[in-house]
C-alpha positions as CSV (number, residue, x, y, z in Angstrom):
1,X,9.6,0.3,-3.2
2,X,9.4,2.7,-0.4
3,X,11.5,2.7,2.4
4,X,11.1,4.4,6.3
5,X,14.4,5.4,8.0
6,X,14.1,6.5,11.8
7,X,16.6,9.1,12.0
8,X,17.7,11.9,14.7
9,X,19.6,14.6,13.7
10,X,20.4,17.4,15.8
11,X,23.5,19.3,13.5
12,X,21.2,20.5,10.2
13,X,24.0,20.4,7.9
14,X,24.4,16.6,9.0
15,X,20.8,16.1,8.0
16,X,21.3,17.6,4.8
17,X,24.2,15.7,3.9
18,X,22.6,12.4,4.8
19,X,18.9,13.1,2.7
20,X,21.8,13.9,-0.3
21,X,23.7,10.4,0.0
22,X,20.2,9.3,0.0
23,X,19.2,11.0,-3.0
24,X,22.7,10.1,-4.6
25,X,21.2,6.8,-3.7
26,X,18.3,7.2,-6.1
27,X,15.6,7.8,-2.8
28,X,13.4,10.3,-3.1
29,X,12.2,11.5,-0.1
30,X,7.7,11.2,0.1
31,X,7.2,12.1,4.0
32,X,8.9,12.9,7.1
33,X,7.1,12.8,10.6
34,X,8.8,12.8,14.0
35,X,12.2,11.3,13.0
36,X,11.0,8.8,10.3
37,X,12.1,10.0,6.8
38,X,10.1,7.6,4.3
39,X,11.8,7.1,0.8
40,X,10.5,5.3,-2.5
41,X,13.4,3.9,-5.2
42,X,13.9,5.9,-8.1
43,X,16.9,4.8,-9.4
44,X,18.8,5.7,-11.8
45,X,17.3,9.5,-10.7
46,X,19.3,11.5,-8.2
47,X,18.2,13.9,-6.1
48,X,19.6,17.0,-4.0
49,X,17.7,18.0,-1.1
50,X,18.2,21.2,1.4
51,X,16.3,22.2,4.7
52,X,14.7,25.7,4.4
53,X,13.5,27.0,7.5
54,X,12.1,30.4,7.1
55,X,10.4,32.3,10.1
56,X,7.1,33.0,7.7
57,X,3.5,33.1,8.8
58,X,-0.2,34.4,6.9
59,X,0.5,35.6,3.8
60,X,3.9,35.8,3.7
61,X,4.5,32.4,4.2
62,X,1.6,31.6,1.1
63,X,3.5,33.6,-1.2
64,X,6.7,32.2,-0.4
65,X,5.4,28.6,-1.0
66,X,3.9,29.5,-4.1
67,X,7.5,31.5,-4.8
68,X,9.0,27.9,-4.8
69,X,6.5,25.7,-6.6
70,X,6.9,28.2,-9.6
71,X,10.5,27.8,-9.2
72,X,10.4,24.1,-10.0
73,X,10.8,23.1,-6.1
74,X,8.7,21.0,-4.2
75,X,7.6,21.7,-1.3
């Protein structure tokens, strides 16, 4: 079942602590645009989310992505 949340935050580590009660929650997080997190049920999986904000651009940014994915992290 999926879920949108409308959602403001302006302290990051605020944000990151809600999107992990969330995930505690068994909500995996599927989109985010302009405030509005949208979540679909998973339960009984958990999740543990963190906000990554890296100044990257071009390449850089391309191999960094690709740094994740083969890390296991979505992106």
């Amino acid at each position: 079942m999926k879920t949108t949340v409308k959602k403001v935050f302006i302290d990051i580590h605020k944000e990151v602590e809600w999107l992990n009660l969330q995930g505690d929650s068994g909500l995996m997080l599927i989109g985010y645009r302009n405030g509005e997190y949208d979540f679909e049920d998973v339960s009984p999986a958990k999740y543990l989310y963190t906000i990554d904000l890296p100044n990257y651009s071009g390449g850089k940014k391309k191999k960094y992505l690709t740094f994740l994915e083969q890390s296991g992290i979505s992106v």
